[in-house]
TORKE-889195 format. One line per 3 residues: number of its first residue (from 1); their letters; for each residue x negated, z, y negated of N, C-alpha, C. Coordinates in pm, 1 decimal. Layout:
<rs>
NUM> a> X:Z:Y:X:Z:Y:X:Z:Y ~ ...
</rs>
This chain:
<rs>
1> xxx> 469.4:417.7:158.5:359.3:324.2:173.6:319.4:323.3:320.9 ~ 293.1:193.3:389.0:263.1:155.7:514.9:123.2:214.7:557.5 ~ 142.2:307.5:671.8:-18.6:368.9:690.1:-146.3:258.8:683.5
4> xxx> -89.3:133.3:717.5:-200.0:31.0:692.0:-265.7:23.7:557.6 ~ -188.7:0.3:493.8:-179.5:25.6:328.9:-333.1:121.3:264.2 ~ -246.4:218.6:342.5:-317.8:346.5:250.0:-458.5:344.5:326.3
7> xxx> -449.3:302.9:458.6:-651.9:268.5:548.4:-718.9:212.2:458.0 ~ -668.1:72.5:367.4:-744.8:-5.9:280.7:-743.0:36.3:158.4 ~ -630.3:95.4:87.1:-711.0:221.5:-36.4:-816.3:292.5:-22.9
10> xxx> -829.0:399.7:116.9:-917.2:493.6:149.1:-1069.5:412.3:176.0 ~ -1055.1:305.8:203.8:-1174.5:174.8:265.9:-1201.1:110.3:139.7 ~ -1141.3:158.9:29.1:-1204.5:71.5:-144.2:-1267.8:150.4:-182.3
13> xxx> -1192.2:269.1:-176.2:-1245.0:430.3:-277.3:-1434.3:398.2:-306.5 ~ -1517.4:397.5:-178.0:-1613.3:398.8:-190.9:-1670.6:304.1:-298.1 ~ -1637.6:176.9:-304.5:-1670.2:99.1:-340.1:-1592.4:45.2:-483.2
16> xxx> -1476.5:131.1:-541.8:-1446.4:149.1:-652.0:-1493.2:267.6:-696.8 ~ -1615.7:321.1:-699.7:-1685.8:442.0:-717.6:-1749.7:399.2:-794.3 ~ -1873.6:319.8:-720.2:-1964.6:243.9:-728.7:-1955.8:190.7:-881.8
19> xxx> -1851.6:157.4:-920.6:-1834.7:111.4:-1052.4:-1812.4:194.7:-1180.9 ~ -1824.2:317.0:-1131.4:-1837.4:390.3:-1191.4:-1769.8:387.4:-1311.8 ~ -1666.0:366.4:-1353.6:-1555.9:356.4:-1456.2:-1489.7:478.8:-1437.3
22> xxx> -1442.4:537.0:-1578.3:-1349.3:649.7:-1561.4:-1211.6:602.2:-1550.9 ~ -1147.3:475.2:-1644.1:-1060.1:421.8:-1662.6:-1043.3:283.1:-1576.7 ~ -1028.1:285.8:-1405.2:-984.9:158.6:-1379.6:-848.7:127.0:-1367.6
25> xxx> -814.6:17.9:-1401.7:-638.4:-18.1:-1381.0:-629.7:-148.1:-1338.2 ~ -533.5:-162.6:-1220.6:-520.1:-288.2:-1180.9:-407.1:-319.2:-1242.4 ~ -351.5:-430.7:-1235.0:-213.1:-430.9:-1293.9:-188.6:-651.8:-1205.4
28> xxx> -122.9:-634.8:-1137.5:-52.5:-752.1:-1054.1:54.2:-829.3:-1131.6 ~ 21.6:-967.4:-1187.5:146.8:-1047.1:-1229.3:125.4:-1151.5:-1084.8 ~ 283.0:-1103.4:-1041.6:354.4:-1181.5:-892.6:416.5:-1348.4:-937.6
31> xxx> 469.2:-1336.4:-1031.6:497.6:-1459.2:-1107.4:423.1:-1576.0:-1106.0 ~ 267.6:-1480.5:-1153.0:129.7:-1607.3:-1205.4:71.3:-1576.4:-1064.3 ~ 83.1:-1496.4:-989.6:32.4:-1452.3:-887.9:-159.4:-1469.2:-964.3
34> xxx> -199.5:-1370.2:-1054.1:-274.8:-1305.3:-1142.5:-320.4:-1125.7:-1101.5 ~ -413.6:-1121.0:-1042.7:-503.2:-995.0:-1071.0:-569.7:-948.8:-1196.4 ~ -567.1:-856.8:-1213.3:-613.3:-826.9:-1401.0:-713.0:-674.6:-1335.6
37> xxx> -775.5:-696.8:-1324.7:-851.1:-530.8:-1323.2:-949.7:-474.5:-1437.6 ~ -900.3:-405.8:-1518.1:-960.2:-341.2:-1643.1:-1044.0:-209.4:-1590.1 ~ -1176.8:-221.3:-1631.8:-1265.0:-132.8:-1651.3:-1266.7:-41.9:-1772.8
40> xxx> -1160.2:-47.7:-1860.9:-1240.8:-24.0:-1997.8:-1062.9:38.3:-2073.3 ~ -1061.8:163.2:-2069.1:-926.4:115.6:-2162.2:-969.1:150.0:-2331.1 ~ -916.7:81.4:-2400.0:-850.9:-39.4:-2440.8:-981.7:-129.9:-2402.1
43> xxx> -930.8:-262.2:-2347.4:-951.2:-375.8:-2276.9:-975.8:-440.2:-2357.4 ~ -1147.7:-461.2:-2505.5:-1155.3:-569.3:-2582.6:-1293.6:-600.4:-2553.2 ~ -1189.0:-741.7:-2486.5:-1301.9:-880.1:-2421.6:-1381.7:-969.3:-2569.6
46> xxx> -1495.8:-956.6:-2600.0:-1551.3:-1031.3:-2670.2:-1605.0:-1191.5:-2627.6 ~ -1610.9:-1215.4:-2457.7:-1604.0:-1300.4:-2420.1:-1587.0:-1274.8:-2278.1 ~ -1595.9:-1439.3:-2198.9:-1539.5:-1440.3:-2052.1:-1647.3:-1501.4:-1947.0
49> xxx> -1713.8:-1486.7:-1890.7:-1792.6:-1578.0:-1766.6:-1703.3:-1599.6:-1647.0 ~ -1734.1:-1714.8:-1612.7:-1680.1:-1773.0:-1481.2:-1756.9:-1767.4:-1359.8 ~ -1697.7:-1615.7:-1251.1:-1799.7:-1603.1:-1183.5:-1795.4:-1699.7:-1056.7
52> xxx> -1644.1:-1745.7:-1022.1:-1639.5:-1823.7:-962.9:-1491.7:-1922.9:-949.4 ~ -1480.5:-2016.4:-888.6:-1353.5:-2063.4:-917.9:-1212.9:-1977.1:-925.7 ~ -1162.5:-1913.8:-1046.5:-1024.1:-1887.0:-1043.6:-1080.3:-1712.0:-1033.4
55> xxx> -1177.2:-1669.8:-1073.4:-1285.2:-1536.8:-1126.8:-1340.1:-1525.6:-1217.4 ~ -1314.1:-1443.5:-1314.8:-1292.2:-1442.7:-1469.5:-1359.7:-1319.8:-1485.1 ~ -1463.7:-1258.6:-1527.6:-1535.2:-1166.3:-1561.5:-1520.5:-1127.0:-1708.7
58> xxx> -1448.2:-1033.8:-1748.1:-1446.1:-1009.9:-1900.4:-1540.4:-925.1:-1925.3 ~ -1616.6:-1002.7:-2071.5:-1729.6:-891.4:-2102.4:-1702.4:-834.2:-2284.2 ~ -1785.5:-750.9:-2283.3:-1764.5:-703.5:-2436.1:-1936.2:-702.6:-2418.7
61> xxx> -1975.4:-803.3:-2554.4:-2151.9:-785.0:-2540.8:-2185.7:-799.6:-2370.3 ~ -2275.9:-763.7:-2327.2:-2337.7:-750.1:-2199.2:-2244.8:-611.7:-2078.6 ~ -2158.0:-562.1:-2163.0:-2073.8:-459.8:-2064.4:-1988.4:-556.9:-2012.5
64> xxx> -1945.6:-565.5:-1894.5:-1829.4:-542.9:-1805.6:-1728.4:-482.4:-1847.7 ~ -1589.4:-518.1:-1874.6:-1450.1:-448.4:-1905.6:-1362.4:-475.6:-1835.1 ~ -1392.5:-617.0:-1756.9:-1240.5:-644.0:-1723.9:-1301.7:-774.2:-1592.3
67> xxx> -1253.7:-794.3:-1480.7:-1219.3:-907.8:-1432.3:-1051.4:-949.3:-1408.0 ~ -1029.5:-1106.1:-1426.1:-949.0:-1134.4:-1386.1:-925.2:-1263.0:-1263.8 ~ -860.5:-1219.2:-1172.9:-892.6:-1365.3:-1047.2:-713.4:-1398.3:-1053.0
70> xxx> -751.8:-1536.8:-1056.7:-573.2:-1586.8:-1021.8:-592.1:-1669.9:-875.2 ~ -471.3:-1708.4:-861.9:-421.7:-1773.1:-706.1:-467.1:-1628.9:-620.0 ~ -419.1:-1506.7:-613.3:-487.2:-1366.6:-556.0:-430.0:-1392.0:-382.4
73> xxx> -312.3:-1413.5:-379.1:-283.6:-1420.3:-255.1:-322.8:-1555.0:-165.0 ~ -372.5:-1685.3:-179.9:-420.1:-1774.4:-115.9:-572.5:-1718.6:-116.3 ~ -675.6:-1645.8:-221.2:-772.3:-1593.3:-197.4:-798.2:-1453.9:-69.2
76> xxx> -719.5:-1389.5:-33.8:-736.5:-1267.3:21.9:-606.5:-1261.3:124.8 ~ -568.0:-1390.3:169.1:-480.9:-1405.9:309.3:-537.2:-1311.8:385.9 ~ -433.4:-1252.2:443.6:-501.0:-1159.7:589.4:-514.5:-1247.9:715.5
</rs>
């Protein structure tokens, strides 16, 4: 892994803390070019809010479990 790489893991940590989840998992479809980040394992979405265009907030009741954002790489160009 590119030392650049691993600066911006060490530069999330804080702020994937914050969320305080025991179970986070990202998981990347390159295909759909699709972000999936699960808060919750097992991952059951009772419904979805749209937090913003192509930002998908999965909730169970009023918890947080899951967001999903698509188009990931036209969103977060370097």
């Amino acid at each position: 892994m590119a030392p650049a790489a691993v600066k911006e893991i060490f530069d999330a940590l804080p702020h994937l803390k914050k969320v305080g989840s025991k179970h986070l998992r990202f998981d990347f479809d390159e295909d759909a070019d699709v972000l999936y980040v699960s808060l919750e394992r097992p991952q059951y979405a009772t419904d979805t809010d749209i937090l913003e265009e192509g930002v998908f907030v999965r909730l169970r009741g009023k918890k947080i479990v899951g967001i999903t954002i698509t188009n990931v790489s036209k969103k977060f160009k370097k």
